[in-house]
C-alpha positions in Angstrom: -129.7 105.5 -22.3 -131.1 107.2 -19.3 -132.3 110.8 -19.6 -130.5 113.1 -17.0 -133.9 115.0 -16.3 -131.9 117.0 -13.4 -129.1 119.7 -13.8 -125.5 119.2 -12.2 -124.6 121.4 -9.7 -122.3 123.2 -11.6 -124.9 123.6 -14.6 -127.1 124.8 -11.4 -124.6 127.8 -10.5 -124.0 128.6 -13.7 -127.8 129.2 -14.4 -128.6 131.2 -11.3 -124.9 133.5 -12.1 -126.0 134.1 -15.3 -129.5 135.2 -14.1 -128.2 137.7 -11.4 -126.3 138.7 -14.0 -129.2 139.2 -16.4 -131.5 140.9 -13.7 -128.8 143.1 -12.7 -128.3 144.6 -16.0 -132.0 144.5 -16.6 -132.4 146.6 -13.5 -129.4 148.6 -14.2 -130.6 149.3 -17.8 -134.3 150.1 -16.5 -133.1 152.6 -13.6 -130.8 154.6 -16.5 -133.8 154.9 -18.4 -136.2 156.0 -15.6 -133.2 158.5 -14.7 -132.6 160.3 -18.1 -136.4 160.0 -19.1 -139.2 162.0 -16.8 -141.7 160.3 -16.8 -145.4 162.5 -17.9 -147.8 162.8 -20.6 -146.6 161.4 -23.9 -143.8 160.0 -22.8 -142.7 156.1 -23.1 -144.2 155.6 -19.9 -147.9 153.5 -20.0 -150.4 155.8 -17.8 -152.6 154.5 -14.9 -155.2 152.6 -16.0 -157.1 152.8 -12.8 -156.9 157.0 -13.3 -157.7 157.1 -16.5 -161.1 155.1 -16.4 -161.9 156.6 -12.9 -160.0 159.7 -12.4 -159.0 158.9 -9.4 -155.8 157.8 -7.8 -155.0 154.6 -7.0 -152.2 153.4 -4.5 -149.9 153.3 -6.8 -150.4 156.0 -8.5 -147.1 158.4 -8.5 -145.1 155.4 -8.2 -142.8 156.1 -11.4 -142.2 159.8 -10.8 -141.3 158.7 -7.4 -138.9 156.6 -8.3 -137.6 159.5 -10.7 -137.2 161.9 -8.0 -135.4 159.4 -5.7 -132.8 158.9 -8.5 -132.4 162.3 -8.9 -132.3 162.3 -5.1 -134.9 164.8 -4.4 -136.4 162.8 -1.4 -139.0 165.4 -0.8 -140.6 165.8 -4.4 -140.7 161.6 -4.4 -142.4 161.7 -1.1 -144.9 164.1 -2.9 -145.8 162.0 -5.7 -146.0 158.7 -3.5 -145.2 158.7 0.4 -146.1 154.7 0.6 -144.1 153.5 -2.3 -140.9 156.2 -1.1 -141.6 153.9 3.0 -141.2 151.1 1.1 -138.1 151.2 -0.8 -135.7 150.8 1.5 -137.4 147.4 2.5 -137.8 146.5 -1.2 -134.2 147.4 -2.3 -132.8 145.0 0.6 -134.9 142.1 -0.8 -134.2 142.7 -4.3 -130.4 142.8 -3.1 -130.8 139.4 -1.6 -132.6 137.7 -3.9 -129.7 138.7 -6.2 -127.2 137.7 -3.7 -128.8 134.8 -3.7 -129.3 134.2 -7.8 -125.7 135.0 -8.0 -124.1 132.2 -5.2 -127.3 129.9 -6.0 -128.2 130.2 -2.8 -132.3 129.8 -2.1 -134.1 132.6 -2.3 -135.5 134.5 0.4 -139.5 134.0 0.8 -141.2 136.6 3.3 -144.0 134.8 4.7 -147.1 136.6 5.8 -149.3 135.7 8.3 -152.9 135.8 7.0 -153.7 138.8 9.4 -150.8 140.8 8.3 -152.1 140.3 4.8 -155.1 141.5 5.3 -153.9 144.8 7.5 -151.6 145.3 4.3 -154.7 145.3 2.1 -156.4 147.3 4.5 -153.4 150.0 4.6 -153.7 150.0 0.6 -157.2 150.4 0.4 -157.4 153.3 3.0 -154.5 155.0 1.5 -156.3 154.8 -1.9 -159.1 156.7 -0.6 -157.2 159.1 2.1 -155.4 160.0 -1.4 -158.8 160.8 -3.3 -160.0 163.0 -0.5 -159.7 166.8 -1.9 -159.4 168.2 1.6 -156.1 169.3 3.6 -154.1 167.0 5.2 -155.9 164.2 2.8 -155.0 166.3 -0.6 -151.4 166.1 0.4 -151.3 162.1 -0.6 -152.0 162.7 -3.9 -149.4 162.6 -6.7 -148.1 166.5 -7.1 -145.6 168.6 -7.9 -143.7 170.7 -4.8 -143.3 174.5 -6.1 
């Protein structure tokens, strides 16, 4: 008897349906959660490890109360709390729509390749932001996670 060591086709699109399917209710579930619970201190929410051995902030620091505030829609409080991650989104919720477009009609998904250079400017926007943010001096305070009164 030979083994059939590769999937059918239809076995193929059945798999990447079902997890488009999956991911979609995963993010769906995860996004209701975020919405109906703040995060904050004592909450279900892990803190940042980075801030609490160091104390300071760290890039992504911020990152789940922005996401909060943008699903409350308050675009302003979520820039507050993280002005990279809030740049971002819009570029990250167009991948993660085609990479689920592409789960779902098992279609290849979408790799973004980076040149090494823009890598390393990448890293180097990270790693300057993650001090700026650290800075207790106007403008530079401004980048660090807070609450707009």
């Amino acid at each position: 008897m030979e083994s059939d060591s590769c999937d059918s086709p239809l076995r193929m699109i059945r798999r990447s349906r079902l997890i488009a399917v999956a991911a979609a209710s995963g993010f769906t579930a995860a996004a209701a959660i975020l919405y109906l619970a703040p995060p904050g201190p004592g909450t279900l929410y892990p803190p940042c490890f980075f801030h609490v051995v160091t104390g300071l902030h760290c890039p992504g620091c911020g990152s789940t109360r922005c996401l909060h505030a943008l699903l409350h829609g308050d675009v302003l409080q979520a820039a507050a709390y993280n002005v990279v991650l809030l740049g971002l989104s819009p570029v990250l919720a167009i991948w993660g729509v085609a990479v689920w477009y592409c789960a779902l009609t098992a279609r290849p998904i979408p790799v973004w390749r980076l040149t090494v250079r823009v890598g390393w400017v990448l890293v180097g926007f990270l790693v300057l932001f993650g001090i700026l943010r650290n800075i207790n001096v106007p403008p530079f305070s401004l980048l660090a996670p807070h609450r707009i009164s």
